[in-house]
C-alpha positions in Angstrom: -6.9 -55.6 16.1 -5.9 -57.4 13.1 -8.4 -58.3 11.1 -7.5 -60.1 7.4 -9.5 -59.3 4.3 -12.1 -61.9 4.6 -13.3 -61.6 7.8 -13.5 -57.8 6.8 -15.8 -58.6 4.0 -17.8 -61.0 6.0 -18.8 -58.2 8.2 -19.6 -55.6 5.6 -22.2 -58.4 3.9 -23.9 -58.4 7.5 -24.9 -54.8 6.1 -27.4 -56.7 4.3 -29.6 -58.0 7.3 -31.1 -54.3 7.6 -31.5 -53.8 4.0 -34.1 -56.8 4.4 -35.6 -55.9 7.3 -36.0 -52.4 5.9 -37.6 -53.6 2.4 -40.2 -56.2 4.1 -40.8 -53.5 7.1 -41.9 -50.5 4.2 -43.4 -53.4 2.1 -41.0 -51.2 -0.7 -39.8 -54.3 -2.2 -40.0 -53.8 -5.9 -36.8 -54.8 -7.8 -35.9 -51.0 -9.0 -34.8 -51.0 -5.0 -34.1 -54.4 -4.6 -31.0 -54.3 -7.6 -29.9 -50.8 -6.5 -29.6 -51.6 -2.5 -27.6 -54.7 -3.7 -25.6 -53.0 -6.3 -24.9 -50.3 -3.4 -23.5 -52.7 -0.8 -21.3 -55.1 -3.4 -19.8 -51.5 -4.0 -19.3 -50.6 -0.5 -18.2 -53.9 0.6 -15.7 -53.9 -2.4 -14.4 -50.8 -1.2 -13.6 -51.6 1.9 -12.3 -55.0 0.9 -9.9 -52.7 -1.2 -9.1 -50.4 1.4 -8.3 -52.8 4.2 -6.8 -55.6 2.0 -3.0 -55.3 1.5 -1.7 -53.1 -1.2 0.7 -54.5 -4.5 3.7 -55.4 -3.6 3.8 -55.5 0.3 4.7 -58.5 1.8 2.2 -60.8 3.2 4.4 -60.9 6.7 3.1 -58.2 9.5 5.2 -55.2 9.6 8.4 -54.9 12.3 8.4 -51.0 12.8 
């Protein structure tokens, strides 16, 4: 499958539906928790944005090989 960087980074945000249900199920939502699940999740859905995104310098046309 060939998925482009957007629709990768769409999917890792999704990771934030059971963040919420998690935080209103405990009734743990205080903003210490709130600000470091967030925080968490921009970081892993930057690094996957990174790791699946095309590196420097390749072209944008699908490789031949």
């Amino acid at each position: 499958m060939d998925f482009s960087p957007r629709r990768i980074a769409i999917l890792a945000l999704l990771a934030y539906i059971p963040v919420g249900v998690y935080t209103l199920a405990a009734g743990e939502m205080t903003v210490p928790t709130t600000a470091i699940a967030v925080v968490n999740l921009v970081l892993i859905c930057g690094s996957i944005l990174l790791l699946f995104g095309p590196s420097p310098g390749q072209p944008d046309t699908p490789a031949t090989h």
